[in-house]
BASE-7564 format. One record per residue (C-alpha): residue number from 1; chain; x, z, y. Coordinates in pm, 1 decimal, decimal comma. Layout:
// residues N
    k  c        px        pz        py
  NUM  A         X         Z         Y
...
***
This chain:
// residues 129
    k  c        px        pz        py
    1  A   -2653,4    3238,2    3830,2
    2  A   -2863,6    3380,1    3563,5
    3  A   -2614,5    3409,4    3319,7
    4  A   -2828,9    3167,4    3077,5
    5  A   -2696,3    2874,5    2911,4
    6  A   -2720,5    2569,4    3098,2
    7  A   -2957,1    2348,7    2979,0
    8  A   -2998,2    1933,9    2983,6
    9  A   -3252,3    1807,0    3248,6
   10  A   -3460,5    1684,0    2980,7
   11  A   -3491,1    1894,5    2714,8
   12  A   -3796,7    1741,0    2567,5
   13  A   -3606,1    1404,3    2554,4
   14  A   -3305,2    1581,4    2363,1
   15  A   -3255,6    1553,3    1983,8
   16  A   -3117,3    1879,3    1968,7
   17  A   -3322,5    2213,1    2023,0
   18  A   -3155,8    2497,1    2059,4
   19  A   -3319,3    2880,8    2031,2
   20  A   -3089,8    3082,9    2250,9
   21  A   -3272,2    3362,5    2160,3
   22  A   -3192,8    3342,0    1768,2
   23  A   -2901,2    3234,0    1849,0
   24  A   -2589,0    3504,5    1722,1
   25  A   -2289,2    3266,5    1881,3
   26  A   -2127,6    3218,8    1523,2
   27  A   -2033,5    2905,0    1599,2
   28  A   -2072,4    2714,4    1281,6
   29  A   -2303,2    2426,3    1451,7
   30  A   -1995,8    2342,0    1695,4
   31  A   -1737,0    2352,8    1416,0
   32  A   -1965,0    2127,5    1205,0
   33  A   -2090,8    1870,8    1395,5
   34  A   -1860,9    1556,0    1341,9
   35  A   -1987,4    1397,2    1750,1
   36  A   -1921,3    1729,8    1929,0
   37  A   -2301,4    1764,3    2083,6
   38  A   -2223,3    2119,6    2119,7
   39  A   -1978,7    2305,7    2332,4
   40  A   -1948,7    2720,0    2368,3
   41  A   -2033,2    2895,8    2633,3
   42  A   -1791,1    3179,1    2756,2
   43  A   -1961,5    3420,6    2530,9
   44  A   -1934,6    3167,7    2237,2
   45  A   -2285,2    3058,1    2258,5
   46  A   -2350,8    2744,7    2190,3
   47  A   -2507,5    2484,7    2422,5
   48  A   -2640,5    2109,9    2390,4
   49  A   -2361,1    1963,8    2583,3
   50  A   -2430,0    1593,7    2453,2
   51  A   -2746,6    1560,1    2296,5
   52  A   -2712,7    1157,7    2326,9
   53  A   -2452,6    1196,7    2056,5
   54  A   -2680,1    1345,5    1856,3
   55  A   -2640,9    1126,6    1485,7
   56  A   -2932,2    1329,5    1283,6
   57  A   -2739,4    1433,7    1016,8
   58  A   -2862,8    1742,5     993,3
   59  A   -2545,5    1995,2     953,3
   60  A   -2624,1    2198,9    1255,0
   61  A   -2945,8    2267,0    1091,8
   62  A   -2890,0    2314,5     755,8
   63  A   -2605,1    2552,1     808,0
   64  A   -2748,2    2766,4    1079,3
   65  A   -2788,4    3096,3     946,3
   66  A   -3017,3    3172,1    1193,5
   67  A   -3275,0    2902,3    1216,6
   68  A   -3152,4    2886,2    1592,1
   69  A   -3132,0    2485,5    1567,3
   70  A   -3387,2    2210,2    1487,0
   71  A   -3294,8    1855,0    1487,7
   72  A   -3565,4    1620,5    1556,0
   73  A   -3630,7    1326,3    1323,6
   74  A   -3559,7     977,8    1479,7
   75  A   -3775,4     713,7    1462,8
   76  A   -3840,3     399,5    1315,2
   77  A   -3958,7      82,1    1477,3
   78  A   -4209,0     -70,5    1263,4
   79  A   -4277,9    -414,8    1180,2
   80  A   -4556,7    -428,8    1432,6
   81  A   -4302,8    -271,7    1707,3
   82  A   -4466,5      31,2    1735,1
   83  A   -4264,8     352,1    1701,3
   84  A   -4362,2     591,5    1367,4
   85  A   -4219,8     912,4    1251,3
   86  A   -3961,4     886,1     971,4
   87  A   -4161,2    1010,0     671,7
   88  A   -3932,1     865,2     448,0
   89  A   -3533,8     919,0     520,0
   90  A   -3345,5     593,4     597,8
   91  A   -3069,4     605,1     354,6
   92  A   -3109,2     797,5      -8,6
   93  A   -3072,9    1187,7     -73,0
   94  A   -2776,5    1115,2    -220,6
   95  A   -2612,3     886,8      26,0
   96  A   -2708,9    1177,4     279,6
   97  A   -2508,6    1430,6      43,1
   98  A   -2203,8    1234,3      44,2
   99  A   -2227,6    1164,8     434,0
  100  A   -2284,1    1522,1     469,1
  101  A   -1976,2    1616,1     157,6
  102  A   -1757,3    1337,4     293,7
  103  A   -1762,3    1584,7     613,8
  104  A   -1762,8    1896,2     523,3
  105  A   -1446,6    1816,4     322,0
  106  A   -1265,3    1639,2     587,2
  107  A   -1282,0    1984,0     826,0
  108  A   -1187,9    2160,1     484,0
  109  A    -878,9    1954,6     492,2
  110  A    -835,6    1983,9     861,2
  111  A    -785,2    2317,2     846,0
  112  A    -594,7    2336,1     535,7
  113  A    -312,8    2109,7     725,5
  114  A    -327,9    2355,4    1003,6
  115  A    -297,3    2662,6     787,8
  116  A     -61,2    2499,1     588,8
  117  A     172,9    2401,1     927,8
  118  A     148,5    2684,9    1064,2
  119  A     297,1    2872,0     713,2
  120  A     564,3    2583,2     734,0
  121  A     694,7    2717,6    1066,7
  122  A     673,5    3095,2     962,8
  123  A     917,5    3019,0     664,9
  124  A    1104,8    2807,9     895,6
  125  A    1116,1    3107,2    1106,9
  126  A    1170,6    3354,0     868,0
  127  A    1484,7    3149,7     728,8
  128  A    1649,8    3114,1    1076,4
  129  A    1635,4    3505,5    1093,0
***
């Protein structure tokens, strides 16, 4: 073992590329992504676990502080069946920020609940005492 990240079989073929190298294991592309492509390593680096459940929206890429991540642009059958990059995006700027709002405020509120159970039981706790 080389101590180096798995990697998929066909990296080429994966949506998701991953620098290891830029890579500082802060773990904001696992905690973001709302189809759990990536999973941690033992020393919290992340790896493409599921690249096929890779959506394109983007988070993983936008958010990485260090430009460790690029998400490649799907593409679009055209009307002669041929296969052409996405130059345009398929839904608006705007219907892309409220995708990308819609779940950045649902882990927001994730964790609120969780903070806010876990200060339930330490008053609950605190009272029994």
């Amino acid at each position: 073992m080389s101590g180096e990240p798995e990697r998929p079989v066909d990296e080429q073929a994966s949506p998701v590329k991953l620098d290891v190298s830029l890579c500082k294991a802060c773990g904001i592309c696992i905690e973001l992504c709302p189809t759990h492509v990536f999973d941690a390593t033992e020393m919290g680096e992340a790896v493409v676990a599921r690249p096929g459940d890779c959506t394109h929206c983007l988070l993983c890429e936008l958010h990485c502080p260090d430009f460790a991540i690029e998400v490649r642009r799907k593409e679009k059958k055209s009307a002669t069946g041929t296969a052409q990059a996405l130059d345009e995006a398929e839904e608006s700027p705007e219907e892309n920020a409220g995708r990308v709002y819609a779940a950045l405020a649902s882990a927001k509120s994730e964790r609120t609940a969780e903070v806010t159970g876990d200060q339930h039981r330490c008053a609950a706790d605190h009272e029994e005492n």
